[in-house]
N, C-alpha and C positions, 0 to 999 in steps of 0.2 A: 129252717128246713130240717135240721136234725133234733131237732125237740119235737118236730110233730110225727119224724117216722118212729121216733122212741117212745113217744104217746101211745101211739097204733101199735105198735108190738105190745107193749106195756096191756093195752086193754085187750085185744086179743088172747095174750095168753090166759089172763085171768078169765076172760070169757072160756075158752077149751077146757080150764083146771075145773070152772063150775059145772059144766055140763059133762063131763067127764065123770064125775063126782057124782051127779045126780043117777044117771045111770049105771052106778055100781052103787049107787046106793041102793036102788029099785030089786038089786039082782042078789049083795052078799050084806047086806047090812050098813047098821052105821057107822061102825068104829073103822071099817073098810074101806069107806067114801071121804071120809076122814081121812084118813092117810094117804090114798091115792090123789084127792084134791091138791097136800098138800106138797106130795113131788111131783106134780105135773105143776103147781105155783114155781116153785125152786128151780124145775127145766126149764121154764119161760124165764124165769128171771136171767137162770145163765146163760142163757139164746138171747135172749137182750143185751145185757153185760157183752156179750160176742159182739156182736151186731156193732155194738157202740163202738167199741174201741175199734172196730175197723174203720168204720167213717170217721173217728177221728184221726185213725192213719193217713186215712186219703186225705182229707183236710187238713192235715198237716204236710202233705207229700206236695197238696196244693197250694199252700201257703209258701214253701218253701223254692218252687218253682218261678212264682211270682217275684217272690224277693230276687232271687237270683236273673228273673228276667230285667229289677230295680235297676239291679246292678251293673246289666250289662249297660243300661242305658245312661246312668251318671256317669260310668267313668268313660263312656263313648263322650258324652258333654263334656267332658272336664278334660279330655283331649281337644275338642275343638275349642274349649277356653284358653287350653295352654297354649295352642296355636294361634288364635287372634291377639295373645296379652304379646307371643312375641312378635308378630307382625307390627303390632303399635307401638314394642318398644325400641324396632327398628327405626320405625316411622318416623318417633320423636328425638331418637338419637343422630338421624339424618336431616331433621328440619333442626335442629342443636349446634351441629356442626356448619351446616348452610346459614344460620343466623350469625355465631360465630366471624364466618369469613366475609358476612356483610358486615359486621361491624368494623373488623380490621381493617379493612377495604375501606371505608368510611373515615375511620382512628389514620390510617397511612394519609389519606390526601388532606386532612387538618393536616396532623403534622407537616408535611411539606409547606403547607398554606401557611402556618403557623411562621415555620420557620422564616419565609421571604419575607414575610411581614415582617417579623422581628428585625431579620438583618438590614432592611430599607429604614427601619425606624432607628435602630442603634446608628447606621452610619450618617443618616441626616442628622441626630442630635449632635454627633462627635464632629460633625462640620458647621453646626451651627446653622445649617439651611432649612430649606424646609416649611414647616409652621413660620418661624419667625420673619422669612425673606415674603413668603405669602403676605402675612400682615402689613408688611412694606405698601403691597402693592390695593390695599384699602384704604377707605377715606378713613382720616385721622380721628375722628370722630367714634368710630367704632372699632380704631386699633388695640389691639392688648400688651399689656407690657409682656417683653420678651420674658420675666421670670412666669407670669400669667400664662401665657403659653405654652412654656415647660411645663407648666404644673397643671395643666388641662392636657398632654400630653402625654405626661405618664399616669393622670387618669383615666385615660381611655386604654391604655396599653394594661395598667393593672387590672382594668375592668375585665381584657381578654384574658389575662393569666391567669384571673381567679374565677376566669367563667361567669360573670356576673353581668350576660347579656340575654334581658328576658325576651319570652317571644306573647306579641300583643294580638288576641284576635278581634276583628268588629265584623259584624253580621252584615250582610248585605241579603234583600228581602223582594218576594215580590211583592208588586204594587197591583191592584188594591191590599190583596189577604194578605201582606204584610208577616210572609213566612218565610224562616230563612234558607236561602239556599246556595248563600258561597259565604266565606269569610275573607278578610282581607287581614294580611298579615303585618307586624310591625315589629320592630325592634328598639327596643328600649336598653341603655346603660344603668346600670349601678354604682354608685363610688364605693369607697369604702364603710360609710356611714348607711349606706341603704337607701338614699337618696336619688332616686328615678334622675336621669340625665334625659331630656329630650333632646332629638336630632339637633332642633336648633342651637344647641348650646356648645356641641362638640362639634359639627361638620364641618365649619370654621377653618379649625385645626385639621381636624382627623382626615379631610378629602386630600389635602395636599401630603401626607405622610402615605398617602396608599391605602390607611386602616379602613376607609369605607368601603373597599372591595373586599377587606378580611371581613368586616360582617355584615355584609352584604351574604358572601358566600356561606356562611357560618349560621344565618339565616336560613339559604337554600337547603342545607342539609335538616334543619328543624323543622321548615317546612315538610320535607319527604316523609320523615320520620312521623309526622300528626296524620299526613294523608293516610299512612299503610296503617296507622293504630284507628284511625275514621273506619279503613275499609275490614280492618278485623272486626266490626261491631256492625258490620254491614249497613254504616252511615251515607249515603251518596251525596257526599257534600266534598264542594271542591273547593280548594284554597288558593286565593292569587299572591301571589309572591314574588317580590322586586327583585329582579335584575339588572345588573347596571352593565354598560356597555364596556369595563373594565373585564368584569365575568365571560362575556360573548369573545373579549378580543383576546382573554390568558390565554397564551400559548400554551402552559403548563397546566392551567386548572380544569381547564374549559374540557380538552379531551378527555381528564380520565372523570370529568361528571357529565358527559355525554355516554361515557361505554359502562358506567353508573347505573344509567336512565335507559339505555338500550337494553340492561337486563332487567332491569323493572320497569317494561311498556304498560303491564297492569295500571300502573299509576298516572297513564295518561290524562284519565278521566277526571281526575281528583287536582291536578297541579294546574295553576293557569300563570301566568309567565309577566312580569308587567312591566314596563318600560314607560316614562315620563314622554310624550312627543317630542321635546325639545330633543334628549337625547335619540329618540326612535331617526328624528330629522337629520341625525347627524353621523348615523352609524356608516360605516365604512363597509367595503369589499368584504371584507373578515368577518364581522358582524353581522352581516347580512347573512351569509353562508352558513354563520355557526346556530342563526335564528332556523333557517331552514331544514337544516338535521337534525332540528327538536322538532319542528313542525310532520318532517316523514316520520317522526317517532308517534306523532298523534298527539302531542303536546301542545298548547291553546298558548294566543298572545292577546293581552290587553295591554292598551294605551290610557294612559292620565296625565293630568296638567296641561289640560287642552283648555287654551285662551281665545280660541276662535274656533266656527265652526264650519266657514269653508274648508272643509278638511277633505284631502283626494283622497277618494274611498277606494278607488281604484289602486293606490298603492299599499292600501291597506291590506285590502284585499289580497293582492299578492304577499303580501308579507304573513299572510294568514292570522291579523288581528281580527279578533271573533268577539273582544269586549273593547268599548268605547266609553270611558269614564271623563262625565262632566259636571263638574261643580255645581251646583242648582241656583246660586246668583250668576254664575255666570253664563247657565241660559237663560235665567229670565228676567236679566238684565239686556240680552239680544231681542226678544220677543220685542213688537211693536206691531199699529194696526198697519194691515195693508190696504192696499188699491180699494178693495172690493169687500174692506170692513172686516175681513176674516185676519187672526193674526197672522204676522209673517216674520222671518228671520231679516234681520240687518243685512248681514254677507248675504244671503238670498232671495230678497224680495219675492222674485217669481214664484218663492217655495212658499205654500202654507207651511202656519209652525206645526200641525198635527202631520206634516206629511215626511217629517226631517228623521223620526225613528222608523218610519216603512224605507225611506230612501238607505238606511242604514241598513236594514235588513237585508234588502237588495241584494247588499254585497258580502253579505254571511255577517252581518255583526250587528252587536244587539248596546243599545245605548243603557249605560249606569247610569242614573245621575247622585252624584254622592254630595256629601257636605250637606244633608240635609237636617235643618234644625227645629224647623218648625212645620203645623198643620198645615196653614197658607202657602205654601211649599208643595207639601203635599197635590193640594186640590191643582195649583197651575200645571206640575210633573202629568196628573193624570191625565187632564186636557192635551197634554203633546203625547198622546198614546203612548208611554213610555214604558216598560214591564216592569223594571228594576228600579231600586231607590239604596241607597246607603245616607246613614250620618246619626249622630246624637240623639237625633229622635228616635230613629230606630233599636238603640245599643251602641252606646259607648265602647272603645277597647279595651278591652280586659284581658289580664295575663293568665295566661297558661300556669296551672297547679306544679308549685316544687315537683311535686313527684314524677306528671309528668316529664314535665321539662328534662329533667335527670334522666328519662331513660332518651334522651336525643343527642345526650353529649359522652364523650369523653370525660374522665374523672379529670378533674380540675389540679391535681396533683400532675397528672400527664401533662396537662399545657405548662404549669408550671416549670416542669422540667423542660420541656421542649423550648420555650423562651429563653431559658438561664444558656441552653447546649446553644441556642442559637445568638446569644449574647459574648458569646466567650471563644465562638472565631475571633 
């Protein structure tokens, strides 16, 4: 815009200076026209020369306005950035501290765990009971020699002090599209050499010294720990996790991992609870009660190690088991034809076999059938309208990553010291 009003002035004048010129030429000559052309050129140019540098005043006066308007407005933003960065860095200093006191809270009830364990397993060794008096009461056939014992004893004990008890997951799927959507958890020892200990090798020992309640519970807290790390990656997959009736009955354990689980109800959805039937059949007063204030918590119960399938659904029900896990030969080793050529269940004749997981439903609970190893498996499962399948065909269990695992425990130096402090009452 200001190169074309400077244009127009520009030819303007020189237009005035020529006609100007012409008509004094007309009137005193030429050397007169001549001179008058050439300070009427030189007024236009310094009436231009004016003209300009004003509009570049203003356009600078405008330019400078704007900037200063820039201005108001970055440092308006960089006040509300200083104010959002400290907001978040409240935030994070508050969710810091809250992680913190979960963890202590967590670090405090091992320790204690720790501790009883240790002192029940130090005063059985120093009595000489225990493992070895157990082994008494086996057939001789599959007794161990009393030093064998010891020394699978403080194998398992060193396996807790140096934290070398890994956590195993297996996928559980639906049937047919075979997608996963629970896992079942496990727990596996180490010795010192790196060598995997399976249950059967140690339980032997380890049940009668108490230690299968320490990792059992040792367990429950690795489980919690993978559910909240599922739910920060916003994974909706829930993990079933053993409890034994040792946990339901601790007088000690049991409350401060209920008022635990009270502040983390979020995790309802993610934890499913699981109990052997033999044991479920045998819980007491105590156990009953301590199952039920995980259940008002919104916390799920499965059963496994089901040998038959007359099972009272009705107490199920009440007990608020919502998963029913059965071995896949051992339903379909129940299956047979019935009356009327359709198959039917052993224990229930009257029942078709496709009618045994709607009767399950019934009562809020949904049949697993796990141990599954092969296709032929498969195809029978589907025929009994079943949802769910677990076993080897579907994924093997497999351990949980060092790293993870590390962030669910206690540093292994801590149990360390806690076993030696609880060796030397």
């Amino acid at each position: 815009m200001r190169k074309l009003t400077m244009a127009l002035l520009g030819g303007a004048s020189i237009c005035l200076a020529v006609t100007i010129a012409l008509l004094v030429w007309r009137v005193a000559g030429g050397w007169v026209a001549g001179a008058t052309a050439f300070a009427l050129l030189g007024l236009g140019l310094s009436l231009q020369g004016v003209v300009g540098r004003s509009m570049d005043q203003k356009s600078l006066q405008r330019d400078f306005e704007m900037l200063k308007q820039a201005h108001l407005m970055v440092t308006g933003q960089l006040e509300q950035i200083n104010e959002s960065l400290a907001v978040l860095a409240e935030a994070v200093q508050e969710k810091a501290v809250r992680s913190s006191e979960e963890l202590t809270f967590e670090v405090r009830m091992l320790e204690d765990l720790i501790q009883r364990m240790s002192a029940s397993l130090d005063e059985r060794l120093a009595g000489g009971l225990g493992g070895e008096a157990a082994e008494e009461e086996r057939p001789q056939i599959f007794r161990r020699a009393p030093a064998q014992t010891g020394a699978l004893l403080n194998t398992v004990r060193e396996a807790l002090a140096e934290n070398r008890v890994d956590l195993y997951l297996q996928p559980v799927v639906t049937l047919p599209q075979r997608r996963t959507v629970f896992y079942e958890s496990f727990s596996r020892l180490r010795d010192a050499t790196g060598q995997v200990m399976m249950p059967a090798q140690y339980l032997s020992v380890a049940e009668p010294e108490g230690l299968v309640t320490a990792i059992d519970n040792l367990l429950l807290f690795r489980c919690v720990q993978i559910v909240r790390r599922l739910a920060k990656q916003d994974r909706k997959v829930a993990i079933f996790c053993n409890i034994s009736l040792s946990s339901l009955g601790d007088d000690a354990f049991f409350p401060q991992f209920l008022e635990f689980l009270s502040e983390n109800k979020d995790m309802a959805g993610g934890l499913i609870f699981e109990l052997g039937l033999p044991a479920f059949a045998q819980r007491g007063s105590v156990e009953a009660r301590n199952m039920a204030k995980l259940a008002d918590l919104g916390f799920r119960f499965s059963i496994d190690k089901v040998s038959q399938l007359d099972l009272d659904f009705r107490e199920l029900q009440r007990a608020d088991v919502k998963f029913i896990k059965i071995a896949a030969q051992t339903l379909i080793t129940q299956m047979q034809d019935g009356d009327d050529g359709r198959l039917s269940l052993r224990p229930m004749r009257d029942l078709h076999a496709s009618d045994f997981a709607g009767l399950a439903r019934r009562y809020g609970a949904e049949i697993i059938v796990e141990k599954i190893e092969e296709e032929r498996q498969v195809i029978d499962v589907l025929e009994l309208d079943i949802n769910f399948g677990q076993g080897h065909l579907f994924g093997e269990p497999r351990a949980i990553r060092d790293a993870v695992l590390a962030e669910t425990d206690p540093p292994a130096s801590f149990m360390q010291t806690t076993l030696r402090r609880a060796a030397a009452r």
